[in-house]
Structures are given as C-alpha cells and as structure tokens.
N, C-alpha and C positions, 0 to 999 in steps of 0.2 A: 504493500500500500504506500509506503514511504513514497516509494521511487514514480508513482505515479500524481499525489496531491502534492503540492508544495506547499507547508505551512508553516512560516518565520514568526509566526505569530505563538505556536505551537496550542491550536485552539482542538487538537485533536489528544492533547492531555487532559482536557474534562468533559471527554465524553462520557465516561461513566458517571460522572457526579450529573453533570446536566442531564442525562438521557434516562436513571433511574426514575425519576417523575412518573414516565412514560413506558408502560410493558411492552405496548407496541414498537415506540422508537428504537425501545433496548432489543425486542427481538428482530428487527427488520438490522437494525445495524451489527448485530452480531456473523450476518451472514452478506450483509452487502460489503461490508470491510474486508472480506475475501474474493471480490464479484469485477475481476479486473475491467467490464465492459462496462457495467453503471461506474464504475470509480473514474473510469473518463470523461462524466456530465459531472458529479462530484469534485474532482478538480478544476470546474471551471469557475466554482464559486471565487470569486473576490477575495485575497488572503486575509484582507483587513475586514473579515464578517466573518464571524465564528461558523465552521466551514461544514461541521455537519448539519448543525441546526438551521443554517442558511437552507443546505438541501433539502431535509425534510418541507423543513415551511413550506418552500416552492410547490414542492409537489403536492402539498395540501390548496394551496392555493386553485392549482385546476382541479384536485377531487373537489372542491366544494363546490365548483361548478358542476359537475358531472355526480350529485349523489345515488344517483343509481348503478354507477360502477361495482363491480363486483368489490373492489379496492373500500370505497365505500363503507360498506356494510362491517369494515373492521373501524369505523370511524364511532363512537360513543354519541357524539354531539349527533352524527347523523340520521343513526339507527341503535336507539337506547334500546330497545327492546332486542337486539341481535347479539349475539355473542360467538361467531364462529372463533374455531382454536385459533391460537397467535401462529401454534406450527404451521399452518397453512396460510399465514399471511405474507409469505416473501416470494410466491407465487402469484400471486394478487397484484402486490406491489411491482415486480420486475415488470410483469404483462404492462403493468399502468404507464410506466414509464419507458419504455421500450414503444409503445403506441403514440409516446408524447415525444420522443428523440427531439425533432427537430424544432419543438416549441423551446422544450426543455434547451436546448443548446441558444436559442435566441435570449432565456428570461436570466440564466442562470449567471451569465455574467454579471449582470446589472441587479440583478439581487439584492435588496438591503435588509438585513432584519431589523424593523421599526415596531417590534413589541410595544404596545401602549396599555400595560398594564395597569387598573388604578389602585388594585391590590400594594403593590409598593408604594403609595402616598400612605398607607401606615407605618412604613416603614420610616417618610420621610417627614413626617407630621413633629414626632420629636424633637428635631434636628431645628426644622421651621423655628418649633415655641423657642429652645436655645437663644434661636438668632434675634427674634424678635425681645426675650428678658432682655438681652444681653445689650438689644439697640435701644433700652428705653422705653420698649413697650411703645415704640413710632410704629407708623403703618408701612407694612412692610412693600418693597416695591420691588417685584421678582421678575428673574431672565431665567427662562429654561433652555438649555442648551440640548438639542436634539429633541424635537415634541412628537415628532411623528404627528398624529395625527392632533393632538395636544387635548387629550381628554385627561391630563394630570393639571393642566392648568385651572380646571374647575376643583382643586383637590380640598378649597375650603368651602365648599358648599355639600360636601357631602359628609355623611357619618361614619364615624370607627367607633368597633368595639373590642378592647382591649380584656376579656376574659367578663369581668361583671361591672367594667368599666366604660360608660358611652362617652365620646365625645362629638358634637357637632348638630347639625339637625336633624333629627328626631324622623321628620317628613320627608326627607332625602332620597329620595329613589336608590340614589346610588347609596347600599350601606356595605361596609368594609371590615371585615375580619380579621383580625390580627391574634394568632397564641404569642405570649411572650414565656419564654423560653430563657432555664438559671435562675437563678435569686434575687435577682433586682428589677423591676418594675422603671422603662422609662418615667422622664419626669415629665408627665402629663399634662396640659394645662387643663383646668376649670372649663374653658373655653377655645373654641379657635381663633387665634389671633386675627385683628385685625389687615388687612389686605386691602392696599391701595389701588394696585395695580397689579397681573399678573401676566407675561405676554413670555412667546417661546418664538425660538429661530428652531428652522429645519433647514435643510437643505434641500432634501425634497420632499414638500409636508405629503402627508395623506388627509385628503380631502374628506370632512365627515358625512357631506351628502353628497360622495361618490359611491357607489355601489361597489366598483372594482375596487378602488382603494380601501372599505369598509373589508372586501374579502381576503386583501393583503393583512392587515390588522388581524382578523379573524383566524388566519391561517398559522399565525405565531401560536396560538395556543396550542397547548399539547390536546390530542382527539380526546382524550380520554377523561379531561378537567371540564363536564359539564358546566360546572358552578362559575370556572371562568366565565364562558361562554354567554350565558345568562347574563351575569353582573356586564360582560363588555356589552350586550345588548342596550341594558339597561342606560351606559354610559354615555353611549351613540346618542339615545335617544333623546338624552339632557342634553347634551353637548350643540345638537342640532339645533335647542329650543333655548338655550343660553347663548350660542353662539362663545366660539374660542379667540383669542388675539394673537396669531400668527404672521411672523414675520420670517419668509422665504428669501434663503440667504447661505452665506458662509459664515459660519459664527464670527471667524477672526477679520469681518467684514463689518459686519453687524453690529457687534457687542461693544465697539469704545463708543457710538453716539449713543445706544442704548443704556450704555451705564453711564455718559456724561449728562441724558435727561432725566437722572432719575433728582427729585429736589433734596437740598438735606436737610429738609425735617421726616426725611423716609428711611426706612433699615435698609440697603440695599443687600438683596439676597442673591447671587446668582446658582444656580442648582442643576445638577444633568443625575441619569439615572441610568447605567449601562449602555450610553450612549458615546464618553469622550473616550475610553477607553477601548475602545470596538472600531474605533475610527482612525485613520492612520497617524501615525507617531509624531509628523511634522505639523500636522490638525492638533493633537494636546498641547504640545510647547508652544504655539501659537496662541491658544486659546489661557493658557497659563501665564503666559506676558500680559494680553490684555488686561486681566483681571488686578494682576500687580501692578500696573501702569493707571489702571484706574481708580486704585487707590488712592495714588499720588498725586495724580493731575487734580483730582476734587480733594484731598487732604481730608479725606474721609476715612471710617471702617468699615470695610464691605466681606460682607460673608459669603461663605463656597460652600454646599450642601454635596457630595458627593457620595452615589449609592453605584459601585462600581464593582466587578469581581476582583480588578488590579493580581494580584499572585496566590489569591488562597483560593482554597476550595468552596467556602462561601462567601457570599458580599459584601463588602464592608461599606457600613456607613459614616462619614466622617465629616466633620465641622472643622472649617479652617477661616483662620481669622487673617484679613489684610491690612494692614498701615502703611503708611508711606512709602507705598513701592514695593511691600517686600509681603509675603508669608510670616505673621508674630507666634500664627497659633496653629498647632493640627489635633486634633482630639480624633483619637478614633472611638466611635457612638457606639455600637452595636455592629453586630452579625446578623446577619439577615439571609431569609432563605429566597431562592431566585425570584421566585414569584412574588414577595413581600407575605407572604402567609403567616411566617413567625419571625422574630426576631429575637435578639438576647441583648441585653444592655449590659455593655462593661464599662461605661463611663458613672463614677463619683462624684458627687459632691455640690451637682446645680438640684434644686428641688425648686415648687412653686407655692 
C-alpha cells in the first residue's frame, strides 16, 4: 500500500482510531488496504485531506444519491431496518465503485473533507466562556477559520447538555450532547455568553440551501451515526431560517481586515475546528502570523480556540492567549472525542 498512496502527512497512522467509530468503515478498509486496483482512486485523494476518510466520504456522497444500490442497504441512515453481514459488504462496495471509476477519478482529487459537525460546539462552548471571563465579560466578536458550510456559527443559539447539566435555550431545535469524561467537570457558565458578532471564512463554503453541497456535509458522517444525521438535519434547517455570515476566501486573505474591524470594546475570538491542521503546512504558518500580527497592530488581547487532532490520538482542545505580536499563553483544555460526543477536562483552576 505504501508504495502506491503517498502520505507526508502520515494520515494513514489513524486509521484505526478514526475508522473504529464505524464497523462498516473498519470492515471495508481492512480489505480495501490490500485491493491494489481501488488503492489507485485512493491515492488520488489530496495528501493534505486525511486520505482514507477523504475516500470513504466520496463515495458516500454518490451512495446517497443512489439509495437503492445494493451498497446502500449497508448504509444505517439509509435503510435502518436492514442489516445484511459487514462480511458481505466489500463486495457491494468494490461493484459500487468500480461502476463509479470515472466519476470517482474526476471528484476524488478535488475532494475536501468539510465535516460540519455541531456536536463539537460542546466541545468548544468551554473554551468560548474562558475567553469571554477572561475578556471582561465584552461581547465576544468571532472569526471561524474553515466553516464549511458554517452551521457552528449559530453555536450560541443552541442547547448543551453536559450529563444533568443544561446550558443554552431550552427551545432550541438544535440540542447537543456532551458525556464528560475523568474527574473534573469543565467550567461551565450559568449562561451562554454574550455574542456580538459571529462570521467564518471558507475557502470553498458549502452552500446550506444547496442540495449537493447539503449531501457533501451529509456524507462526512459515518453511515452508521443515525443521531448525527438527524441532529445535522435539524441544523440545516435553523441555519436556513437564521441565515449564517460567510465570508468566501483565503483565510490568510481575509482575516487581518477581519480582525482589524473587530471594535475594542469586543473579546476578539478567532476559533477553527479540525480545519487549520488538515490544510496544508504553508496555510497554518500563515494563518498563525496573522493572528500575532493582529494582536499588535490593534494593541489588543485576542484569543485562538483551537479543536485540532495536531499528534495525539485524540483532539485537543486549546486556549491560546495573544499580546503584542506574540503567543503569552497556551493552555491545553481538554480531550475531546472526534465527533465532540465526550470530552475530558485537564485544565485547573478558572471556575464561574
């Protein structure tokens, strides 16, 4: 397999951790990682996109047009009542894709995985209240880096529940589950912080009243996470009726006039979520200049929420404080599982 994918990024060291989620993913990749003829549509993913999960997505992206494929029927969201064996699912699959060759060879370059999970705004909710104690309790005025379609941007109108803990509105369509996981309990607020303004750069958004782009979003999820599914439904649905603030771009384009409007009587937050690190190497250092540069130029404190996988096996969540040009602070928050489902708090000593 080596000699056939090329992966500098080395995104084929956590397949096992990312692909466990998924029985399907783990049994179809156990035997397609031997399968030297699919591993040549496989190699054509982009190295800077996590290179299996790039492929499967794809390929869910046309099953979910075609639910009546035989491929299909091992898909959960599609046919809940069905449950043929997994051993007979890489037969399914190869037909599926071997029938899509040539589609497959056109999509698979250009591939992004823009997962728009709102499960991880409980992850990221924490981190938020941090920045906002920390700004004075001003109304926070936030940049997302990498929004996808940007349904995390609505992340303070909806509700989390933290074991027997609620926070947010009640009424919320969108409600969010969170186990936390270890002995310490993030530090919660009472409330969700005040939000000024909330707006994300993408580079290539996905459209929320596009249908194809809704089915690019859709296809991140694993088949078998009904409850995603559902909840991204429900997301769609706000999001269309709330409308998002999307700004189509290059970050390292975007983000100094961005952060130069932001006023300061506002917390300035900038935040990405498995997005700067999936993106090629000369896109972070760029995007980490800016940040520092715009510290300095406004003689401000501006905060960096980052929920990234960076070298561990799962995703760290981290608070990093900027002053005058530089990096003062880095706090690592918690552990977090991919999806945002659980997370574990290792940071002491902020309470509300």
């Amino acid at each position: 397999m080596s000699s056939v994918i090329k992966d500098p990024r080395r995104w084929l060291n956590f397949v096992p951790a990312t692909l466990k989620a998924s029985a399907l993913y783990t049994a179809l990749w156990e035997q397609l990682k031997d399968d030297p003829e699919l591993l040549e549509l496989v190699a054509l993913v982009d190295a800077n996109q996590p290179i299996p999960i790039t492929f499967f997505t794809t390929i869910n992206y046309l099953v979910l047009a075609e639910p009546l494929d035989p491929l299909a029927f091992y898909y959960p969201y599609l046919h809940p009542d069905e449950a043929p064996p997994l051993s007979e699912a890489y037969h399914a699959f190869r037909a599926f894709v071997l029938a899509h060759w040539a589609e497959l060879r056109t999509l698979l370059p250009t591939a992004r995985l823009q997962t728009n999970e709102v499960t991880r705004c409980a992850n990221l909710l924490p981190a938020f209240a941090l920045a906002y104690q920390r700004g004075g309790e001003q109304p926070l005025h936030m940049v997302e880096v990498g929004s996808s379609a940007g349904l995390n941007l609505l992340w303070h109108q909806y509700q989390y529940r933290y074991g027997s803990i609620a926070i947010g509105d009640p009424t919320s369509p969108v409600q969010i589950l969170c186990e936390v996981q270890g002995g310490s309990l993030p530090p919660l607020p009472e409330r969700i912080p005040h939000v000024a303004q909330c707006q994300g750069i993408e580079l290539c958004p996905r459209d929320i009243n596009d249908e194809a782009d809704m089915r690019w979003v859709r296809a991140a999820i694993w088949p078998e996470e009904v409850g995603r599914h559902h909840l991204l439904d429900a997301a769609i649905a706000f999001a269309r009726r709330e409308g998002v603030s999307l700004n189509t771009g290059d970050a390292c384009d975007l983000l100094p006039d961005l952060l130069s409007a932001i006023p300061p009587s506002h917390t300035a937050v900038v935040w990405h979520s498995f997005a700067v690190h999936q993106g090629p190497l000369e896109v972070k250092a760029c995007i980490d200049a800016q940040i520092a540069n715009a510290s300095a130029s406004r003689e401000r404190t501006l905060y960096r929420v980052s929920l990234e996988f960076l070298d561990q096996a799962r995703p760290q969540l981290e608070l990093m404080t900027y002053e005058h040009g530089k990096m003062v602070k880095q706090e690592l928050l918690a552990r977090c599982a991919v999806h945002g489902e659980q997370m574990t708090w290792l940071l002491d000593g902020d309470t509300f």
